[in-house]
Structures are given as C-alpha cells and as structure tokens.
N, C-alpha and C positions, 0 to 999 in steps of 0.2 A: 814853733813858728814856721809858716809855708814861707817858701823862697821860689827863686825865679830861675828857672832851668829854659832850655832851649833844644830842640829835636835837629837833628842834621836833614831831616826832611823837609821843615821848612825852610832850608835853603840847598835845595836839592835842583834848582838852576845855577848854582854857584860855585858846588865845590868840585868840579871837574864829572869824569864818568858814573855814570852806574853800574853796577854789575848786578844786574839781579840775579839768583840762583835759582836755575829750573831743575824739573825732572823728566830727563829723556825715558820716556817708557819703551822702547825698541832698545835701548845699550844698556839698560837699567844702570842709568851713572848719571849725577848729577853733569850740570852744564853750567854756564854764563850767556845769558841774554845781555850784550854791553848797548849800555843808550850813551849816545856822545851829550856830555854840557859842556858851557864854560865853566871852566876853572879860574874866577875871579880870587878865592882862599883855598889855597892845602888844606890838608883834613891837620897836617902839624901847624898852620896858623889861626886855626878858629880858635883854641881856648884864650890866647891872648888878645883878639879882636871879641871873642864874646867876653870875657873880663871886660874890656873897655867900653863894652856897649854896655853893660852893668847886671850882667846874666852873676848867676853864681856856680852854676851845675850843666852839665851837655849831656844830652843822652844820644847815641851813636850809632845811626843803622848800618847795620852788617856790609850793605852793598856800596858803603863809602869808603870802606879802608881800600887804598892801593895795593896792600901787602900785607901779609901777616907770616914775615919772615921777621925771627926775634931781634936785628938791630933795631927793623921800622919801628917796630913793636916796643922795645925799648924807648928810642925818639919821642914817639909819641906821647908813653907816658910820662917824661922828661917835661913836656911840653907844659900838658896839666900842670904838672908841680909848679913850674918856675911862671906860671901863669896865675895863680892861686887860684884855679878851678876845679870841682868837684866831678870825676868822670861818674856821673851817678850811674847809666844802665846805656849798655851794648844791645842795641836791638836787632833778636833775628824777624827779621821779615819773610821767610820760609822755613814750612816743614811741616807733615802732616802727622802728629799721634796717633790718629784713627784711621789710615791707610790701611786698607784689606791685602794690597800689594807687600808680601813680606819682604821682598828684595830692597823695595822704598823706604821702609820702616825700618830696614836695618843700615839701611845706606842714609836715612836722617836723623838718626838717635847718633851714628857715627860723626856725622852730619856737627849736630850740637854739642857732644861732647868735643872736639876740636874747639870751636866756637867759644866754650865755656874757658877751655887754654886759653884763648886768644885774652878773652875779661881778664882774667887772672894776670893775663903779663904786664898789660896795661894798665890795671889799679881800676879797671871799671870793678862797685858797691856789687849790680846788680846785671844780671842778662834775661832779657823778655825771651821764653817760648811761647810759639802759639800752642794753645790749646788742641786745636784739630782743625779740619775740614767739616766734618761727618755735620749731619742737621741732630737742628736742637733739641728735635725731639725725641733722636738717639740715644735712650739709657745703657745700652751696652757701648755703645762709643764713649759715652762719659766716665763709665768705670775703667775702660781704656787707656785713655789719656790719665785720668787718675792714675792709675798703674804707672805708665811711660816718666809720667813726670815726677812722680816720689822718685825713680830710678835716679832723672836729673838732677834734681835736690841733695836727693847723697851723692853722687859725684861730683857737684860744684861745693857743697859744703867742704868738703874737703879740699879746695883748692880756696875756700875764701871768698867765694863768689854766693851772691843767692838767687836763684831760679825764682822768677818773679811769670806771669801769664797778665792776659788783658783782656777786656770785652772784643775780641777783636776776631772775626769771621764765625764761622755758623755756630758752632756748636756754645761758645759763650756767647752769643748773641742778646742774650736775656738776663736781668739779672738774677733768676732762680737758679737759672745753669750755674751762672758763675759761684756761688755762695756753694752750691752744692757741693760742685769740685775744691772747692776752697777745703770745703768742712772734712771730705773723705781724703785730700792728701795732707792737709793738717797747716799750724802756724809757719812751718817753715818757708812756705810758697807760699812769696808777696804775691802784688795784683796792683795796675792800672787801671784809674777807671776814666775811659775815653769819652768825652761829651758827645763827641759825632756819631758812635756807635752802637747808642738803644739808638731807637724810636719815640718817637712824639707819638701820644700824647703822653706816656706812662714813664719816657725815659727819666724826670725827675723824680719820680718815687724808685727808681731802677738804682741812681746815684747814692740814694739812701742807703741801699743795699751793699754795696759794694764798697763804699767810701772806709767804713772799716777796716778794709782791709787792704787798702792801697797806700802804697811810699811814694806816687807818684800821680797825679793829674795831666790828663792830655787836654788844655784848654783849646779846645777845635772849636772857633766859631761858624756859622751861614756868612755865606759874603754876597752881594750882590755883584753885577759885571763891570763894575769898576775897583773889586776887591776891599769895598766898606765892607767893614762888619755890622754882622746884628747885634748893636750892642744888650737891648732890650734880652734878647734870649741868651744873650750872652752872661750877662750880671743875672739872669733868672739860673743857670747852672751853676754860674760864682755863689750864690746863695745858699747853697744844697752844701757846697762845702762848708761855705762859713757854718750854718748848720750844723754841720757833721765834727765840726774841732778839726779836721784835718789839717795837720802839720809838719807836711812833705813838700813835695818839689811841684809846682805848677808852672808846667812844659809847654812853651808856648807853642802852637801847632800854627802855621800858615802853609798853603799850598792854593791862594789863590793867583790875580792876572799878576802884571807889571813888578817894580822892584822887589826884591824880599824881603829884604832890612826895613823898607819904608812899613811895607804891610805891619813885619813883627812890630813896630811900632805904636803901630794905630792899635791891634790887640795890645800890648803892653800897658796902654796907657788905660785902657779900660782894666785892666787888672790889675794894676798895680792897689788901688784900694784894699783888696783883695787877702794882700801878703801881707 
C-alpha cells in the first residue's frame, strides 16, 4: 500500500539555511554556497510536526542538515523514533558520476561515501545518487555511472543503507536511460520516479517504465502564479501509478509562491485518493 512521505524541499523557505554543495574547479575542493531562509522548524522538529500533519515518511536533502557531527546526528534520529516517522531517503542534491575531471570524481565518490555514513547514523532506509551530468545520449557515460554506482551499492550495503538514483538531470532524463542503468547495475539500486522530470507528451508512458522499479514517487505538480495546482495533469500522472501497483512512498513535492504547508495541502488533497 503507497503512503504519504514529504521532501524537506518543499519546505525549503522554512527550515532555516541552505547549504548547497559546489565544486571549486581552481582549489579542486568542494565548497558551501549558504542561501539564508527563515527557520520557522529545525530540521530536529519536523518529524513531529510532519507526524501531526498526517505525513508518514520524510525524505531529507543533504543541504538541510546543520551538522553532521555524531551527537546531532544521533538527535536527529531520536527524533524520528519518538515521532513515529519513517526516515525513508537522504537526498544528495550534488555530485557528478560522469566527470572527466578525475580530481572531482574522486573528491565526489569521497563526497557520498561520507554521506552514505551520515544515512546510516541517522536510520535513513535509503540515499538518492545522482546519476551524472554527462547527456543522455552518452553511452560511455552511462556505463560509467553504472560502474561508480555498483561501487556505491556495495559500500552502503554494508552499512544498511541502499543506494537508490532518479530521473533527475541529463543523463536519466529519459526513461530508456533510466531502465538501462537500472538493468546494467542490477536489483540492488532502487530508483525514483519524478513526475516533473520527463517531458510531455511521452513523460506518461516514461512512468511506465520506471515505476517498477521505484520505492518512491516524487508527486511534483504545474502550478499556476498563485501556486494552484494542475489537478487535471496531476490525477493523469496519479493514474500511471495506480496503474503500475506501485506501493511505496508518494513524496509530496511543492516548491511553488506563498505558504508551504498551505500549498502541501492543496497537493495533498488531490492525492490522498491515491494512497
């Protein structure tokens, strides 16, 4: 049975900074781009306010932890517990597999294995890699990333963690690509499959594709500029699931104007059918 998870993206005006992670190519050293927000919720008060709002699971981008020193770290996954929520998947939002720059590639696999620690202290199921940079119609890039990411697979397997990927920038852009790299690193490595991420008009026969093999749904709807959603295309991608049997986590995604909690709402209520 699908349940109702929540992204810390969409409420990424709420929980305090960002820290995005770049790559200084002149110091070859990663860096921190910080964007200031308000901090309306700690990243340690959302599992209990999403509990209450009637979420079941939080999936966690990388760039919201304050810390990843083993008390917070502990804390945190304290919180979960005594909140009765599912820390489903730690998402990294950087790092390229298919970087020709070998000083980057070794400073981002170093990169994700940390990262992989971090899920593991905390009791996150899952950690999203991206797949690459490189374009999609890069067949040596894709054996690549194949490559890089079985490496990742055996290293978070053994910490309990599983290395999950998503239709998410060039190189799985499509869902040929994605199935492909599916099929060459094998069951171990799950997969999201994000509604915003194909293209129209093919993206719903793309969800076909991929829905197999995903523990988790990114329900991203269109919104117009007062942040309604399109419910229409909205319930036309809910379909593809129901369709599919899939019976995993459907991740509410908002990132559009005005409140945040209001918006998840207004998606929520359209998918709640759904689950």
């Amino acid at each position: 049975m699908s349940y109702l998870s929540i992204s810390t993206w969409s409420l990424h005006r709420l929980l305090g900074p960002l820290r995005f992670t770049v790559w200084n190519a002149d110091t070859s050293q990663h860096g921190i781009n910080l964007q200031e927000q308000p901090e309306v919720h700690t990243l340690l008060e959302l599992p209990a306010e999403a509990k209450r709002r009637g979420y079941q699971a939080l999936e966690v981008c990388h760039f919201h932890f304050p810390s990843v020193e083993p008390d917070y770290l502990e804390q945190l996954r304290l919180a979960f517990t005594a909140a009765g929520l599912s820390f489903d998947t730690l998402l990294l939002d950087y790092g390229d597999l298919t970087t020709s720059d070998e000083a980057r590639l070794k400073a981002d696999k170093a990169f994700f294995k940390q990262w992989i620690d971090v899920a593991a202290s905390v009791g996150a199921k899952q950690i999203r890699i991206v797949a690459g940079e490189a374009a999609a119609s890069d067949k040596a890039a894709m054996h690549r990333s194949a490559v890089e990411l079985s490496e990742m697979v055996s290293y978070a397997s053994k910490k309990g963690v599983r290395v999950i990927t998503e239709n998410f920038r060039p190189l799985t852009s499509t869902g040929a690509n994605c199935v492909e790299l599916l099929s060459e690193v094998g069951s171990e490595l799950g997969f999201i499959t994000d509604f915003g991420n194909f293209k129209a008009p093919h993206k719903y026969d793309e969800f076909a594709q991929t829905l197999p093999y995903s523990v988790s749904v990114h329900a991203k709807p269109h919104y117009d500029a007062e942040g309604i959603p399109d419910a229409e295309e909205l319930i036309r991608c809910l379909e593809t699931v129901r369709e599919a049997e899939f019976n995993g986590a459907i991740v509410l995604i908002y990132d559009g104007p005005g409140e945040m909690w209001a918006g998840l709402e207004r998606v929520k209520y359209i998918i709640e059918p759904y689950l």
